[in-house]
C-alpha positions as CSV (number, residue, x, y, z in Angstrom):
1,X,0.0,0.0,0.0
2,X,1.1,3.5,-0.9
3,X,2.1,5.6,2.2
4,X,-0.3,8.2,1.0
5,X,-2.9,5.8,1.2
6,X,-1.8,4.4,4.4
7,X,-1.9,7.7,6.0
8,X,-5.7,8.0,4.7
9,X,-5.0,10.6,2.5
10,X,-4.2,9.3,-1.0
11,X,-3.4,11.3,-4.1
12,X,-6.4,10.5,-5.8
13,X,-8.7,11.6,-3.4
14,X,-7.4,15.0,-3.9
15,X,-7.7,15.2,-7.5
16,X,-11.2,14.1,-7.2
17,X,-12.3,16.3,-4.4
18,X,-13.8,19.8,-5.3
19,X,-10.6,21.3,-3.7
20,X,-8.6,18.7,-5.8
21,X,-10.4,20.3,-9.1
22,X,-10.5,23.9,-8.1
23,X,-7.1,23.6,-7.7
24,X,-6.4,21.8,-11.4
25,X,-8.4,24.4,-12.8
26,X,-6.8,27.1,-11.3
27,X,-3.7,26.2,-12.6
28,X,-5.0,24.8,-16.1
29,X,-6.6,28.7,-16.1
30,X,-3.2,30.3,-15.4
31,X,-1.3,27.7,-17.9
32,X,-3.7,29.7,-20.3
33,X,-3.1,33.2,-19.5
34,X,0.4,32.6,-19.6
35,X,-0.2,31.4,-23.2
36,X,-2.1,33.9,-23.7
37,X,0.0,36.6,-22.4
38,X,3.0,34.8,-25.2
39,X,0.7,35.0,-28.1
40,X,-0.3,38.8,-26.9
41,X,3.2,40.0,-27.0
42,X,4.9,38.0,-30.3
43,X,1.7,39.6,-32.1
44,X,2.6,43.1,-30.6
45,X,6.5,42.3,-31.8
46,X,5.3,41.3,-35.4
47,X,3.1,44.6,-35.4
48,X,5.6,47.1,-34.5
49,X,8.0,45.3,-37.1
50,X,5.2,46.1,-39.8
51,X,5.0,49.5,-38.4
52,X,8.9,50.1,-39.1
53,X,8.8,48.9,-41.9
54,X,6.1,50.3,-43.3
55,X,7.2,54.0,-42.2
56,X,10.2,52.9,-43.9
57,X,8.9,52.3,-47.4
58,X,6.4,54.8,-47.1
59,X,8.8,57.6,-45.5
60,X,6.7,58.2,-43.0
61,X,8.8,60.3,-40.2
62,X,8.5,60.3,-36.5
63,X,6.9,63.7,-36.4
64,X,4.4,62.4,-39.0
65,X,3.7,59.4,-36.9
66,X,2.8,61.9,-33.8
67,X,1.0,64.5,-35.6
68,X,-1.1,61.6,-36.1
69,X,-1.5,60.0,-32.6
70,X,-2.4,63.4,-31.4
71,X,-5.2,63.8,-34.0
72,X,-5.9,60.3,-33.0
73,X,-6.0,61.6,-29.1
74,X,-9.8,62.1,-29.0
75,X,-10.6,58.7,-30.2
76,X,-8.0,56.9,-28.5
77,X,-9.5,58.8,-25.1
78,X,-12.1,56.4,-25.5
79,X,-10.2,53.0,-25.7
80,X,-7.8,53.5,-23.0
81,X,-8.9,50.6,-20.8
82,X,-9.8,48.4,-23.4
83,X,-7.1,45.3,-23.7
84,X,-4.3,47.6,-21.1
């Protein structure tokens, strides 16, 4: 007999106790976010690649680029919290 068992607490009551799955899906959950969070910031990397290089081809300069966030300001007011 397993010494988990013989202590009257064996592993596979714990994975089949609500506590047991709470705590499986807590961490399946965070496995996800951390995938998540991954994804989130390769996609960010590949945009601001396309933005270079597109301001590149196009010669688009910095001070372009800002005269147009700050025309942008108003809408982008609006968005702020949306995705961090």
């Amino acid at each position: 007999m397993p010494a988990s068992a013989a202590s009257g607490h064996p592993a596979a009551d714990l994975h089949d106790s609500p506590t047991g799955r709470a705590i499986q899906a807590a961490a399946r959950q965070a496995q996800r976010a951390r995938r998540a969070e991954t994804v989130r910031l390769r996609q960010r990397a590949a945009l601001l690649e396309l933005l270079v290089q597109t301001m590149a081809d196009l010669h688009i300069s910095m001070a372009e680029l800002n005269a147009a966030r700050k025309a942008m300001a108003p809408t982008w007011r609006g968005h702020e919290d949306v995705g961090g």
